[in-house]
C-alpha positions as CSV (number, residue, x, y, z in Angstrom):
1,X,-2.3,18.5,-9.9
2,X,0.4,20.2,-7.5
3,X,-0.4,19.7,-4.1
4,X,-2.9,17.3,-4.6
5,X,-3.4,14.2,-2.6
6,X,-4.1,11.3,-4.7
7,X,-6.0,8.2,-3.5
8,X,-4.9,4.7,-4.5
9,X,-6.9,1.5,-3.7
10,X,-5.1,-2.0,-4.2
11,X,-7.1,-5.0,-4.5
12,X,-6.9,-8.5,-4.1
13,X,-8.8,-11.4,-3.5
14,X,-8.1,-11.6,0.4
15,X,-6.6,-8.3,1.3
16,X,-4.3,-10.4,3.6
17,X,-0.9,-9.9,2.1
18,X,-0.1,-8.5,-1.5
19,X,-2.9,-5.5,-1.3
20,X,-2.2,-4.8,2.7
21,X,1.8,-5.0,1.4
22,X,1.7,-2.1,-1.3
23,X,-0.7,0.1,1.1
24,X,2.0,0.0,3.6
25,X,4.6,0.7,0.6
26,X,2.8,3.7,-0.7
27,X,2.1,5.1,2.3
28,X,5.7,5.4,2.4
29,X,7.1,6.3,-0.6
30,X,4.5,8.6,-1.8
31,X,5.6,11.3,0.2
32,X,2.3,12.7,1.6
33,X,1.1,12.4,-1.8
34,X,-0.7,9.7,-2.1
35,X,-3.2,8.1,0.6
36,X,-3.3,4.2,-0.4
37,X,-5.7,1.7,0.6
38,X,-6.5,-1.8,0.3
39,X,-9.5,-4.3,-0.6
40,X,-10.3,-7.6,-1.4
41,X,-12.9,-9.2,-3.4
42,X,-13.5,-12.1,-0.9
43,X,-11.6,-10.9,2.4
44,X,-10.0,-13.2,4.4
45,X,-10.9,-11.7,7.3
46,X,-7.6,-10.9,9.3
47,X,-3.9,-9.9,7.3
48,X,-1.4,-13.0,7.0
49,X,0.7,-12.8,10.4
50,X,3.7,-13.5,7.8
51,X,2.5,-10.6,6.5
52,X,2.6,-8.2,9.8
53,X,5.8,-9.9,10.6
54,X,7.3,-8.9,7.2
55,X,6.1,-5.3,7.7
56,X,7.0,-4.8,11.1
57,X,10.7,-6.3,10.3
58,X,10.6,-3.1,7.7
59,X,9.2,-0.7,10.6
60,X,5.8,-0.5,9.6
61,X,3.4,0.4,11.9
62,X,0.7,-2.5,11.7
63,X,-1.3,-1.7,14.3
64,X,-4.7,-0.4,11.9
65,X,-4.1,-2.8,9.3
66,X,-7.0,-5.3,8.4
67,X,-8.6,-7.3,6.0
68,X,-11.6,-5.5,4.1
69,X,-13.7,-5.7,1.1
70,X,-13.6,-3.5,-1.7
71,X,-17.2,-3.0,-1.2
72,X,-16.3,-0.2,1.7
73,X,-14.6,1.8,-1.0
74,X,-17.7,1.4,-3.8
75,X,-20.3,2.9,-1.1
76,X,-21.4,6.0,-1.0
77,X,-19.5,7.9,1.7
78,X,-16.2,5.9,0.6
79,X,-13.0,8.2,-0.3
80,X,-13.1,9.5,-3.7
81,X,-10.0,6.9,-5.9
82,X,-8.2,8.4,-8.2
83,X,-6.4,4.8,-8.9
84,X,-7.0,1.8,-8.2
85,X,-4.5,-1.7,-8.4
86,X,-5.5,-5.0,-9.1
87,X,-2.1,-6.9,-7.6
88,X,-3.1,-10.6,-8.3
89,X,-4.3,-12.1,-11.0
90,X,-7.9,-13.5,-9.5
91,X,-9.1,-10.2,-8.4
92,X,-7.9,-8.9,-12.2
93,X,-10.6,-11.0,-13.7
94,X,-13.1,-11.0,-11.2
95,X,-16.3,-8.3,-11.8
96,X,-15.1,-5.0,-10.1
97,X,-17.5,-2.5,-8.5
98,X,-18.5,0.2,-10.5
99,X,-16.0,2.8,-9.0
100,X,-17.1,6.4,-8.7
101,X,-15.3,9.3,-10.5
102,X,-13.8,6.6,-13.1
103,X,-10.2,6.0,-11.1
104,X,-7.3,4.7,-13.3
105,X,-6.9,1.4,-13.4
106,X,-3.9,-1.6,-14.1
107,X,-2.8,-4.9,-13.3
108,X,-0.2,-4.7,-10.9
109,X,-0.3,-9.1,-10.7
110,X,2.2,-10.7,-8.4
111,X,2.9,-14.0,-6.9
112,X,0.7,-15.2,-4.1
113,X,3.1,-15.1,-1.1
114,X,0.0,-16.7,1.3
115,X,0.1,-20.0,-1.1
116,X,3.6,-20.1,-0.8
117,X,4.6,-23.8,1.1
118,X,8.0,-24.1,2.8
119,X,9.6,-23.6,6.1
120,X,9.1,-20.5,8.1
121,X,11.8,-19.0,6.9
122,X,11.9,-19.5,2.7
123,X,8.1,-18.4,3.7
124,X,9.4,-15.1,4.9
125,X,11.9,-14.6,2.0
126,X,9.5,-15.2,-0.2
127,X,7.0,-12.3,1.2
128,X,9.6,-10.0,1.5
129,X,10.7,-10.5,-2.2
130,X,6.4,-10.3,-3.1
131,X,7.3,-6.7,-0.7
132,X,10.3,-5.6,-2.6
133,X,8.7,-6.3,-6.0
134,X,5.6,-4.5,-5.2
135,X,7.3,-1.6,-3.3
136,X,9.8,-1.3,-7.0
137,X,6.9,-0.6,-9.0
138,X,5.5,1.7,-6.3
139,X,8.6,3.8,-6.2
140,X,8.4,3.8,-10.2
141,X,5.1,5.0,-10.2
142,X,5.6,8.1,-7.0
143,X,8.3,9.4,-9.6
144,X,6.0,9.9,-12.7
145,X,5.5,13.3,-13.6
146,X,1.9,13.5,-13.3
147,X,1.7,17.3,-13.7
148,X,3.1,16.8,-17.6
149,X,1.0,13.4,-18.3
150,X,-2.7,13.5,-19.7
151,X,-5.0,10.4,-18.7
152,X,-3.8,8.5,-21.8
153,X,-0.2,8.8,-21.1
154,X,-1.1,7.6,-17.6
155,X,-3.1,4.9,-18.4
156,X,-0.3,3.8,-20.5
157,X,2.9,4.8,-17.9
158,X,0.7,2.5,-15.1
159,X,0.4,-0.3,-17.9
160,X,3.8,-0.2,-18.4
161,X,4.6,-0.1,-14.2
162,X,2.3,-3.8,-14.1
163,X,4.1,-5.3,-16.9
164,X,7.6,-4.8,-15.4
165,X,9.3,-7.8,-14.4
166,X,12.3,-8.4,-12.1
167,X,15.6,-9.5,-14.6
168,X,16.2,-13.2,-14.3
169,X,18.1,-13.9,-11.0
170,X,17.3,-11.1,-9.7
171,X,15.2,-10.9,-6.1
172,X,13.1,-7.9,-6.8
């Protein structure tokens, strides 16, 4: 597995702001690594502008992001996935594509930060915390040691990853 470049695919039900947020995140922390992407179910059809602020305000370059469905990575032509994230829980228990190669899969689940009500500024907060947790488990999961890990040990490590929770009082 040295030298490889793995593909990740995160999902939601929108692909306007958790999915489009960890694509940005792994991108970044992976380290040439990984190449991430993102999807939703039912697309929203443009990324939250809190969203694109949030990222841009973290340096990102938002200029290709959009809101997609996951049916452009199920068709034939689509990058191979070696993983692939559900990050809230509708997309978790909705009927996934048949994805080819048989990726790796775990719930990543996370709040909503687009249903989040409140001024413009709590509403920022609160993306960037959605952001920072997200981008915590990312950084987790670029420092596994894939090279000593078999599929089951994998499977289990990325089970682990989505299960992790921020300590109470603490803005992951």
């Amino acid at each position: 597995m040295s030298g490889r470049v793995f593909n990740a695919l995160f999902l939601c039900t929108g692909n306007s702001a958790r999915s489009v947020m960890a694509e940005c995140a792994l991108n970044r922390w992976g380290g040439g690594r990984f190449r991430a992407f993102s999807a939703g179910s039912h697309p929203a059809g443009a990324v939250n502008p809190m969203t694109l602020r949030v990222l841009a305000d973290l340096n990102y370059d938002t200029s290709g992001l959009r809101s997609k469905s996951w049916d452009e990575f199920a068709a034939p032509g689509g990058p191979p996935l070696d993983f692939v994230f559900t990050v809230c829980d509708r997309a978790a228990g909705e009927m996934c594509p048949v994805w080819p190669g048989q990726p790796l899969t775990a719930h990543w689940g996370v709040s909503d930060p687009a249903a989040f009500v409140g001024e413009d500024e709590q509403r920022r907060r609160f993306f960037l915390r959605i952001y920072t947790e997200l981008e915590n488990r990312i950084k987790i999961f670029v420092s596994l040691p894939f090279e000593s890990l078999d599929r089951m040990a994998l499977e289990r490590r990325l089970r682990e990853i989505g299960a992790r929770r921020p300590p109470d009082g603490e803005s992951e």
